[in-house]
SEVO-734022 format. One record per atom (N, C-alpha, C): residue in one letter; x, y, z. Coordinates in steps of 0.2 Angstrom, whole numbers, always signed. Atoms other than C-alpha are relative to their C-alpha. Layout:
<pts>
  type   east  north     up
     A      X      Y      Z
...
</pts>
This chain:
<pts>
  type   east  north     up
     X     +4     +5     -3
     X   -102   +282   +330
     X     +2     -1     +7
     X     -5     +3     -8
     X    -88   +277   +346
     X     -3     +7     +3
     X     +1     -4     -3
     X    -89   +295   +351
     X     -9     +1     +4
     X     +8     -2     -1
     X   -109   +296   +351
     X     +1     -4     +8
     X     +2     +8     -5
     X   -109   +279   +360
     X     +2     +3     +9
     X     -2     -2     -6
     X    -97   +284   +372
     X     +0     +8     +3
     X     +2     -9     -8
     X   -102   +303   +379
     X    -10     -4     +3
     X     +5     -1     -4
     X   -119   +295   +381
     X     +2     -7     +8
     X     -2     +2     -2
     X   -111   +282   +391
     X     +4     +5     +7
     X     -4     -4     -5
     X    -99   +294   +402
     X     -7     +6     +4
     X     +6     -4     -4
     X   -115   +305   +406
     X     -4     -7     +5
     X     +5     +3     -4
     X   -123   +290   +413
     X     +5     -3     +6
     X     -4     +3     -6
     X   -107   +286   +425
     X     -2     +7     +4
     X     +1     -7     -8
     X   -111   +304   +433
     X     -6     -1     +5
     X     +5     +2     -6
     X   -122   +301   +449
     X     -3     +8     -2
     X     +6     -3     -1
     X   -136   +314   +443
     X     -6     +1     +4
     X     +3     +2     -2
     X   -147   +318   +455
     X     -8     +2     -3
     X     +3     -2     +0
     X   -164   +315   +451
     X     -2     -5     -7
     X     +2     +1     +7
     X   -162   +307   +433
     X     +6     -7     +1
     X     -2     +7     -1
     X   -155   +288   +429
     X     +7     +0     -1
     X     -6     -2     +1
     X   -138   +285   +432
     X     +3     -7     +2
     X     +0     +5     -1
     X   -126   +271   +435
     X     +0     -2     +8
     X     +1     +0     -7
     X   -128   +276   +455
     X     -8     -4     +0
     X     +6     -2     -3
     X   -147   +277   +454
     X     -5     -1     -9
     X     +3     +0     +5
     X   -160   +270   +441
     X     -8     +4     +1
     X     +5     -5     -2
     X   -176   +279   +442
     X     -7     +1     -6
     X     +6     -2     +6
     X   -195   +283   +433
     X     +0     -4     -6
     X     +2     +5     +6
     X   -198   +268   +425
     X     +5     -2     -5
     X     -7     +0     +4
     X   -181   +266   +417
     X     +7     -3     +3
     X     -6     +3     -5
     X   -165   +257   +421
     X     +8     +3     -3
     X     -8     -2     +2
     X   -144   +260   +416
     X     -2     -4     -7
     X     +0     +4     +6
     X   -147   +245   +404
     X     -5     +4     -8
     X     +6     -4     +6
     X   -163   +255   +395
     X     +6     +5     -3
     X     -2     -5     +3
     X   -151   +270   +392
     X     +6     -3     -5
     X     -4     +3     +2
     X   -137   +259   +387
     X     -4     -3     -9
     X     +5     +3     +5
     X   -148   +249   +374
     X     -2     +6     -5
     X     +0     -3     +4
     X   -153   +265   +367
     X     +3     +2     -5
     X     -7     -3     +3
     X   -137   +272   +363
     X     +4     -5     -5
     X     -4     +7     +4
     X   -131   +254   +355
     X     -6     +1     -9
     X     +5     +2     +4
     X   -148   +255   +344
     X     -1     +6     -4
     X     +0     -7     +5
     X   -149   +274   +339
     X     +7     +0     -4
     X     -4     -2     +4
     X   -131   +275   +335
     X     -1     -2     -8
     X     -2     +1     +8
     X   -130   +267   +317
     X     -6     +5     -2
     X     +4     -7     +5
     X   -146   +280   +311
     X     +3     +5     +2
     X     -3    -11     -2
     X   -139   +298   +319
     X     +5     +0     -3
     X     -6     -1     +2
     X   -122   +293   +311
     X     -1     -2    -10
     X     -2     +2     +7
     X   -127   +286   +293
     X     -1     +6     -4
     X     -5     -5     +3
     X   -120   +297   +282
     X     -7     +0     -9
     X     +4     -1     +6
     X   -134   +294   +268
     X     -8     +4     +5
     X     +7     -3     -2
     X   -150   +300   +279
     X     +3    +10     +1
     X     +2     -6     +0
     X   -156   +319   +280
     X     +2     -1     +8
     X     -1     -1     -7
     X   -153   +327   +298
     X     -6     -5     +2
     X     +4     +3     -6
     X   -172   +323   +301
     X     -2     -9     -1
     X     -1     +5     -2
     X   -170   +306   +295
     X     +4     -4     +6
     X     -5     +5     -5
     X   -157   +301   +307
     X     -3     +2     +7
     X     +2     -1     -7
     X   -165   +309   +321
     X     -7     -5     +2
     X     +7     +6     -1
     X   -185   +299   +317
     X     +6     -8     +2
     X     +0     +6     -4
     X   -175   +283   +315
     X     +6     -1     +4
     X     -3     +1     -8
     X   -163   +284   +330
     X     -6     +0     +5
     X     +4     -1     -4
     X   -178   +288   +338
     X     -5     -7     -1
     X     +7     +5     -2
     X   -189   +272   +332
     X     +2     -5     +1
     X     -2     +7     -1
     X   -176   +261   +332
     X     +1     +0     +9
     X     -2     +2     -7
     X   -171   +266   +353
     X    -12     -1     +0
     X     +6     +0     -6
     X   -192   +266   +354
     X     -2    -10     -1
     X     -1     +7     +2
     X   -191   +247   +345
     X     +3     -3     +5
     X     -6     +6     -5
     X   -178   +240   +357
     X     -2     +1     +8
     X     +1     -2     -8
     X   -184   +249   +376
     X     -8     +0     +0
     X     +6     -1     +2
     X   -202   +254   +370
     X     -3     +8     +7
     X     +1     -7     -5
     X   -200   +270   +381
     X     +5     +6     -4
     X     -5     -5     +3
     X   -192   +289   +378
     X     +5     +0     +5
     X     -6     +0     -7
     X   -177   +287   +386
     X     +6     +6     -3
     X     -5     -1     +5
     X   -166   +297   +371
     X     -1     +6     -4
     X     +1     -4     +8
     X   -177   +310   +360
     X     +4     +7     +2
     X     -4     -7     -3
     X   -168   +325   +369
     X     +7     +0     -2
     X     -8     +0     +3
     X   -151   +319   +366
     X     +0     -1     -7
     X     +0     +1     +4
     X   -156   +312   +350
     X     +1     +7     -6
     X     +1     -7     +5
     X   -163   +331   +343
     X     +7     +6     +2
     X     -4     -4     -2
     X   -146   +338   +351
     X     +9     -1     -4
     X     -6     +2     +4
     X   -134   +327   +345
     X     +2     -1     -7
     X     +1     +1     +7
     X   -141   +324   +328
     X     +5     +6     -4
     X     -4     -4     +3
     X   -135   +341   +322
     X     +6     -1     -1
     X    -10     +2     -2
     X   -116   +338   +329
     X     +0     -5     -6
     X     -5     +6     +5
     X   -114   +322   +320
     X     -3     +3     -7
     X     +0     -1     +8
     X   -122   +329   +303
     X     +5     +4     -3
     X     -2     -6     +3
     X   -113   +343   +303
     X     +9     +0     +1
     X     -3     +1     -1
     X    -97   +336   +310
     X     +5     -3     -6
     X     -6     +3     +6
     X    -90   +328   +291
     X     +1     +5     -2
     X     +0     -7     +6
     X    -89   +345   +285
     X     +6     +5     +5
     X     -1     -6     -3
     X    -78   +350   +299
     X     +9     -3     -3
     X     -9     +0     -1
     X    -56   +350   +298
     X     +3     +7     +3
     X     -6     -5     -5
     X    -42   +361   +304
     X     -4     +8     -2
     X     +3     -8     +1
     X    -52   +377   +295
     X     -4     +3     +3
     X     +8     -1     +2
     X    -68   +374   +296
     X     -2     -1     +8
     X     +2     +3     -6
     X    -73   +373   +315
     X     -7     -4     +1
     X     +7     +2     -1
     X    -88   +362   +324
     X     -5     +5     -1
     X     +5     -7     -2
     X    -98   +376   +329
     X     -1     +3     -7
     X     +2     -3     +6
     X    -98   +384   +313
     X     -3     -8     -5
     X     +4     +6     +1
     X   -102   +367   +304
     X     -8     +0     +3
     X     +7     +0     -4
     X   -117   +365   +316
     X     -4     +8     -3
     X     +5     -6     +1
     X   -123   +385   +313
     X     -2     -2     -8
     X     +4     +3     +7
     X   -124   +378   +293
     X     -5     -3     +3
     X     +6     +4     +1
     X   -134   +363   +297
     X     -7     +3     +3
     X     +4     -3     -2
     X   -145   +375   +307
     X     -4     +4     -4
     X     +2     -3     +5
     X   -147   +385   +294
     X     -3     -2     -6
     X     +3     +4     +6
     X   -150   +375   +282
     X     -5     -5     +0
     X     +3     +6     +0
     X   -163   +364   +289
     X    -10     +2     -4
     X     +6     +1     +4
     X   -181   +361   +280
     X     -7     -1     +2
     X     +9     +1     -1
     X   -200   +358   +280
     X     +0     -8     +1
     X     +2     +9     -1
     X   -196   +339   +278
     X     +4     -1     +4
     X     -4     +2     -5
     X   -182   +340   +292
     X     -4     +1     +4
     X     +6     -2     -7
     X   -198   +347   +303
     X     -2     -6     +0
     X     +6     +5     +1
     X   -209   +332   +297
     X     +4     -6     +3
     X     -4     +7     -5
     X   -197   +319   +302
     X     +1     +1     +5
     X     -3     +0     -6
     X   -193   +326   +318
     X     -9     +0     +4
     X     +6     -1     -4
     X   -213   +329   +322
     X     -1     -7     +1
     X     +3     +6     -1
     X   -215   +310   +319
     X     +4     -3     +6
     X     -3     +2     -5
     X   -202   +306   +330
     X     -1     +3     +5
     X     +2     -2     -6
     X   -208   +317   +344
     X     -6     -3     +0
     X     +7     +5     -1
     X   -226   +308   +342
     X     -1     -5     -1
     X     +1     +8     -3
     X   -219   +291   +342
     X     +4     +1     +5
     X     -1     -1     -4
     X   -208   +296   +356
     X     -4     +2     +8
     X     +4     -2     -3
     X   -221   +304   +366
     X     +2     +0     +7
     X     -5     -3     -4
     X   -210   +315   +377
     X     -7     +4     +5
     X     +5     -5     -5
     X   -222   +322   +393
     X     +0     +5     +0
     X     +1     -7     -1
     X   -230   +336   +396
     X     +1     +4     -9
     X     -1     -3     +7
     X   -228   +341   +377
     X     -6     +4     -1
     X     +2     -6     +1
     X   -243   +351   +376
     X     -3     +2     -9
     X     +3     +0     +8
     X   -251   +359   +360
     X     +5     +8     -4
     X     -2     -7     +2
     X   -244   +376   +350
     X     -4     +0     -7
     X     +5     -4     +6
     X   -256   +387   +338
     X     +2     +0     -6
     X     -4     -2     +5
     X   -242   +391   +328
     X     +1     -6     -3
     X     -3     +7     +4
     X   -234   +373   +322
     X     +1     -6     +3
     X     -2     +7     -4
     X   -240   +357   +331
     X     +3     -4     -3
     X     -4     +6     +2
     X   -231   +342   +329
     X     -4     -5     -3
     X     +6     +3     +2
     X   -247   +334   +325
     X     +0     +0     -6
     X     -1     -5     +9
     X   -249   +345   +308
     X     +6     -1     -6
     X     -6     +2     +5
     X   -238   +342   +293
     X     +5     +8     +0
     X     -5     -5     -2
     X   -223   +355   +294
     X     -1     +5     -5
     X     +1     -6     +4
     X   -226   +373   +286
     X     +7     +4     +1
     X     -6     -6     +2
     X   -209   +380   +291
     X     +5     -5     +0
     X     -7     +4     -1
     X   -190   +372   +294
     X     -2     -1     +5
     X     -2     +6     -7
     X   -185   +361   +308
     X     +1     +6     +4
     X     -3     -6     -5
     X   -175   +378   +315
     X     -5     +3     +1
     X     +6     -6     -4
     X   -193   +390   +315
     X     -2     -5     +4
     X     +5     +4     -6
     X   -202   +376   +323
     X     +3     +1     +5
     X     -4     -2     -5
     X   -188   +376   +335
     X     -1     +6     +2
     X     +3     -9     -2
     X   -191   +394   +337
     X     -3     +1     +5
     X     +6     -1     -3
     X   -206   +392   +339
     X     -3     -2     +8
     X     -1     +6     -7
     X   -205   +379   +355
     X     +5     +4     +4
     X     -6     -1     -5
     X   -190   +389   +363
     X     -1     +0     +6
     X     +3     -4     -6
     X   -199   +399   +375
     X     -2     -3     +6
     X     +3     +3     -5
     X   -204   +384   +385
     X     +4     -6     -2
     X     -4     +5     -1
     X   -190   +369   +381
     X     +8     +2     -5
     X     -7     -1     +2
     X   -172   +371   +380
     X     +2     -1     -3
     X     -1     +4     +7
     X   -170   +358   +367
     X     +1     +4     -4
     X     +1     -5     +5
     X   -176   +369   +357
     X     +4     +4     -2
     X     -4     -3     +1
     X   -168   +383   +360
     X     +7     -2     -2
     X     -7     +2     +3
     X   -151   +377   +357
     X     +0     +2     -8
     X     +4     -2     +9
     X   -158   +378   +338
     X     +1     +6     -1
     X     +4     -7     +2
     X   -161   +396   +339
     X     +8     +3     +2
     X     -6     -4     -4
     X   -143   +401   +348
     X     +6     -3     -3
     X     -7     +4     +2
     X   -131   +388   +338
     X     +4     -2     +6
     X     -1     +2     -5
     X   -131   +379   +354
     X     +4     +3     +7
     X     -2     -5     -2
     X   -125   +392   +365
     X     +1     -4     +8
     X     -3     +2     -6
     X   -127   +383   +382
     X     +7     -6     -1
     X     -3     +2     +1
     X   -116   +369   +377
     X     +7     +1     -4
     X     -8     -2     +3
     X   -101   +379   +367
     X     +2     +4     +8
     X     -3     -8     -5
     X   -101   +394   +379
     X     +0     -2     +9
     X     -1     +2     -9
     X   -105   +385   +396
     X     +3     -9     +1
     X     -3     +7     -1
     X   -105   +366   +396
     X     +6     -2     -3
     X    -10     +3     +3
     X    -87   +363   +385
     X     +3     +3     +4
     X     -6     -4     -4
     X    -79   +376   +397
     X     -2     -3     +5
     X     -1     +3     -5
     X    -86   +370   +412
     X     +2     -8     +1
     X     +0     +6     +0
     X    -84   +351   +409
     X     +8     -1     -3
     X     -9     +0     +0
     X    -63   +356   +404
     X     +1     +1     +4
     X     -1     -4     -7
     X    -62   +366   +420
     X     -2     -7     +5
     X     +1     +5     -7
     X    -68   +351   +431
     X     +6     -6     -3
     X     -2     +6     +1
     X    -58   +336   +420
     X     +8     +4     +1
     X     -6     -1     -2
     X    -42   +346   +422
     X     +1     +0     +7
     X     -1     +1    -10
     X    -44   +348   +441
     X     -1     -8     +1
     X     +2     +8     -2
     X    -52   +329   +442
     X     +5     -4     -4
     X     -2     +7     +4
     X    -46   +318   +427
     X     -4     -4     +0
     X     +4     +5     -1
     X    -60   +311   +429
     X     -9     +2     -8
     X     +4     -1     +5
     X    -74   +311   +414
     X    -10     +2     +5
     X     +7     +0     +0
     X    -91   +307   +424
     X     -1     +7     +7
     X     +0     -6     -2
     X    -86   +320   +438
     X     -2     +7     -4
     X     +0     -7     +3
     X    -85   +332   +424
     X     -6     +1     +0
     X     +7     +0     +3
     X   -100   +328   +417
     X     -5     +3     +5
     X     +5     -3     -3
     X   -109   +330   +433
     X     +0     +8     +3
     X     -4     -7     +2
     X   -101   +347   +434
     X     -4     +4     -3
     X     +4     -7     +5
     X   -110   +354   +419
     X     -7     -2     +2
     X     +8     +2     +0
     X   -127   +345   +425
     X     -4     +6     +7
     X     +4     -5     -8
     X   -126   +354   +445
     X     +2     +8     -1
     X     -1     -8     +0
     X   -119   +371   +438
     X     -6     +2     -6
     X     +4     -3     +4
     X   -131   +372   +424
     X     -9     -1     +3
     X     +5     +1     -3
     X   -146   +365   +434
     X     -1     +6     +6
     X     +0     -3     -5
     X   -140   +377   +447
     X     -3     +6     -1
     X     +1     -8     +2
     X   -142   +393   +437
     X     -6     -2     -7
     X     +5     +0     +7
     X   -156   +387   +422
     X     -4     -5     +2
     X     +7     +5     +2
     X   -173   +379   +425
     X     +0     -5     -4
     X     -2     +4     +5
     X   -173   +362   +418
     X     -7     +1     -3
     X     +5     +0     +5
     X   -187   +363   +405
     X     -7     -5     +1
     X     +3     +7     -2
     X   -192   +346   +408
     X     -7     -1     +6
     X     +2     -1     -6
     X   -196   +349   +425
     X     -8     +5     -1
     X     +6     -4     -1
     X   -207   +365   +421
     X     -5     -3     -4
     X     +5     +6     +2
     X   -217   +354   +408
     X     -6     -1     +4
     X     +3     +6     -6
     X   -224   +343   +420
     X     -3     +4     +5
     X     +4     -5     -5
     X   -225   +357   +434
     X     +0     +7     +2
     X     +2     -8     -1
     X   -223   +374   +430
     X     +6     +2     +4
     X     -4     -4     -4
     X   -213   +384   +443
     X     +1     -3     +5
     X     +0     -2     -5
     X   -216   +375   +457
     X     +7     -3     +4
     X     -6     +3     -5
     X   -200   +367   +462
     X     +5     +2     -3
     X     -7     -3     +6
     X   -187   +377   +450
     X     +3     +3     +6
     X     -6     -4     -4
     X   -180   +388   +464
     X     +5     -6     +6
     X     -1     +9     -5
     X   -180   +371   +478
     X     +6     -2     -6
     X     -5     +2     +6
     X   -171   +363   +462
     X     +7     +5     +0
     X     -4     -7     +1
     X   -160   +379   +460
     X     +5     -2     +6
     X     -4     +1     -7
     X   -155   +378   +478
     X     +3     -6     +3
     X     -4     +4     -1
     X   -150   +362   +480
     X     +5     -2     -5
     X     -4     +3     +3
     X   -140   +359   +467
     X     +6     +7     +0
     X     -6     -7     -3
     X   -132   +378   +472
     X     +5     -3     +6
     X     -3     +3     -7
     X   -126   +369   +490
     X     +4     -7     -5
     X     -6     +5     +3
     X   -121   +353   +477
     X     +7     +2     -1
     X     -6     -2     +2
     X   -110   +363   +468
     X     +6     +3     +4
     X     -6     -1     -5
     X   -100   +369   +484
     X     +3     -3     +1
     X     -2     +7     -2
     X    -99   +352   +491
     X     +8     -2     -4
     X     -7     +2     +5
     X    -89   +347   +474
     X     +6     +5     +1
     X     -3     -3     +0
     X    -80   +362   +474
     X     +7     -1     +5
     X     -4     -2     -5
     X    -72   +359   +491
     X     +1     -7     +1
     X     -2     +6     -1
     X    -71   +340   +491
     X     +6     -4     -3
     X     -8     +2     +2
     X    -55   +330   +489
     X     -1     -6     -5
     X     +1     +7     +4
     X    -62   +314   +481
     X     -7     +2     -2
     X    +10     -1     +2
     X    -82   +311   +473
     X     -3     -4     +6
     X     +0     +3     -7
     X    -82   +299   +487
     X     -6     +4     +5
     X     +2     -6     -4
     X    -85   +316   +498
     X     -8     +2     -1
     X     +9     -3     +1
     X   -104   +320   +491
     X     -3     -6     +0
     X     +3     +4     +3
     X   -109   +304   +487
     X     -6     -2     +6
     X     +8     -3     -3
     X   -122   +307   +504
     X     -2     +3     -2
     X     +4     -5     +1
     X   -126   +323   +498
     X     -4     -3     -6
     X     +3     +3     +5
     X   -130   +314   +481
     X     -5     -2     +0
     X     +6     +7     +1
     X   -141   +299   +487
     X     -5     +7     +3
     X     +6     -2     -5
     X   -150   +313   +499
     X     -3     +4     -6
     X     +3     -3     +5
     X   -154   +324   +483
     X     -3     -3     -3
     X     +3     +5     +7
     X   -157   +310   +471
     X     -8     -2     +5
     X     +4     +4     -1
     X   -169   +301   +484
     X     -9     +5     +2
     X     +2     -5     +0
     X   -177   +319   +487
     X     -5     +2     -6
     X     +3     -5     +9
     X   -182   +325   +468
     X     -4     -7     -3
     X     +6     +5     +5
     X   -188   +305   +463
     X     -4     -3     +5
     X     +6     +2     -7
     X   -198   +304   +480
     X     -6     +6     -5
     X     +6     -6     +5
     X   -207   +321   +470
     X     -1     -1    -10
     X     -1     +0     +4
     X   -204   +313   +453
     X     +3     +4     -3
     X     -3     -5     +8
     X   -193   +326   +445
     X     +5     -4     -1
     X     -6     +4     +3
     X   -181   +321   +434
     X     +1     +6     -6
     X     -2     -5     +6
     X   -171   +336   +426
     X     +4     -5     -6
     X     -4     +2     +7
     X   -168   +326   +408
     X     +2     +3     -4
     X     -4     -5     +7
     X   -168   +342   +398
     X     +7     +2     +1
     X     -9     -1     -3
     X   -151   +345   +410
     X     +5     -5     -3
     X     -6     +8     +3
     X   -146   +326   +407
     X     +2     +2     -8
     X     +0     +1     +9
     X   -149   +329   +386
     X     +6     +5     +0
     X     -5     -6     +1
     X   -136   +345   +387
     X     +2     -3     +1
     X     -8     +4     -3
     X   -123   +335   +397
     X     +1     -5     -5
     X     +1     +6     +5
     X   -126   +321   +384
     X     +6     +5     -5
     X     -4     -5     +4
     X   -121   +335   +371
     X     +6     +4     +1
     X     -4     -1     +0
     X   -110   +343   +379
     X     +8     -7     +1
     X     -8     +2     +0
     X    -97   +330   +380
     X     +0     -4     -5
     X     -4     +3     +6
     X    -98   +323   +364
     X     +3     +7     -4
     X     -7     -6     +2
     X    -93   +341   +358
     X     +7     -1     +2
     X     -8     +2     -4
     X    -78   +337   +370
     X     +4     -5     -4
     X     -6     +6     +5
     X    -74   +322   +361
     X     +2     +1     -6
     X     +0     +1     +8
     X    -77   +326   +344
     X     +3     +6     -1
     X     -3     -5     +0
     X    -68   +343   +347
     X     +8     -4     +0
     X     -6     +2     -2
     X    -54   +331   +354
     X     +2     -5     -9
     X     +0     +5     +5
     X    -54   +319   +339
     X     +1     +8     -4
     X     -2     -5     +3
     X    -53   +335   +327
     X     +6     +3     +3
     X     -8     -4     -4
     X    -38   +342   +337
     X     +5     -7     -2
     X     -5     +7     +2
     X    -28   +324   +333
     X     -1     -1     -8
     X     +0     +0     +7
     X    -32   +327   +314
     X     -7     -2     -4
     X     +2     +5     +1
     X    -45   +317   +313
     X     -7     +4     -5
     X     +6     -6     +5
     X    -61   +322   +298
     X     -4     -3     -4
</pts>
């Protein structure tokens, strides 16, 4: 539960531009909305008696009870797995493989609780599919549904890859920056400007398709040099405001990016916590 608490917290100290952070509140939402989430989901995503798609519905009704906005279904559907799948891990058994089980193994009633919760959360731009609305009562697992959604949100996809951006890019990039920094929200913003620099946020195409993905792309390509070559965080934090005020002057707000940084640094944690014995 500390760990959940705490990576969604350390993702909120990174100045993101575009999306709510402790620099920059934004879209109807403020630091305290995300904060309150993260207080109010935790006990469901970690009780140890609910099904995965139990804990994902009530984290998700409990944050829409307490804020009465979606501030969280993205990290909620990313993190869920991690912590289910995390009592089963020790010194043999690794996370990542844990997670590919609960992947594997998930149901027609994990679909059905996760559909309720996407339509009490009522995430933008969500759209219809022929194959397995959210609406309809669930005819495959939670993972085909996932499947079936990849092609157009990255959530998803994580589903389909055994989380693939997160193990193979985001835990190395967000090492690589806290060994050079020491700093946690540096990190974090780290895997948000190199992943948004090289991978369309999801979120964004929703909403509006193509037309700001390469703009998007290339700003946050010039961010990532900036960091690269700056002595402090200090050193960006013009280029930051000018992006931030940029992207929520147009509304975007890449949060499919924010939901992966969420996830990837609680892998960090809970990889760090399993490395000190812990199980």
């Amino acid at each position: 539960m500390d760990a959940y608490r705490q990576a969604c917290e350390i993702e909120l100290q990174a100045f993101k531009p575009g999306n709510v952070s402790v620099f920059s509140d934004g879209h109807d939402m403020t630091v305290q909305d995300f904060r309150t989430s993260a207080h109010v989901s935790a006990a469901a995503i970690t009780n140890p008696d609910y099904s995965l798609g139990e804990k994902i519905y009530y984290a998700v009704k409990a944050t829409r009870e307490a804020v009465g906005c979606n501030t969280n279904l993205g990290i909620i559907l990313l993190c869920a797995p991690l912590l289910h799948g995390c009592t089963a891990c020790n010194s043999t058994i690794s996370l990542r493989l844990c997670l590919d089980n609960v992947l594997k193994n998930t149901t027609e009633q994990d679909a059905d609780w996760v559909f309720k919760a996407i339509l009490l959360a009522s995430p933008g731009g969500l759209g219809k599919s022929e194959q397995q609305d959210v609406s309809d009562q669930a005819v495959v697992s939670l993972t085909q549904a996932m499947t079936i959604a990849a092609d157009r949100d990255r959530i998803a996809l994580q589903y389909t890859n055994c989380f693939k951006d997160i193990f193979d890019f985001g835990f190395i990039t967000y090492n690589r920056a806290f060994v050079l920094s020491g700093d946690s929200g540096w990190s974090a913003l780290t895997v948000f400007a190199e992943m948004l620099a090289q991978y369309p946020d999801s979120h964004i195409e929703r909403k509006y398709g193509k037309q700001y993905s390469e703009w998007v792309a290339e700003q946050m390509t010039l961010l990532c040099k900036a960091m690269e070559t700056a002595k402090t965080p200090e050193e960006v934090l013009p280029m930051l405001n000018s992006i931030d005020e940029a992207f929520k002057a147009k509304k975007i707000n890449p949060g499919t990016t924010a939901d992966i940084t969420v996830a990837t640094v609680l892998v960090v944690l809970l990889e760090q916590l399993f490395s000190q014995g812990f199980d």
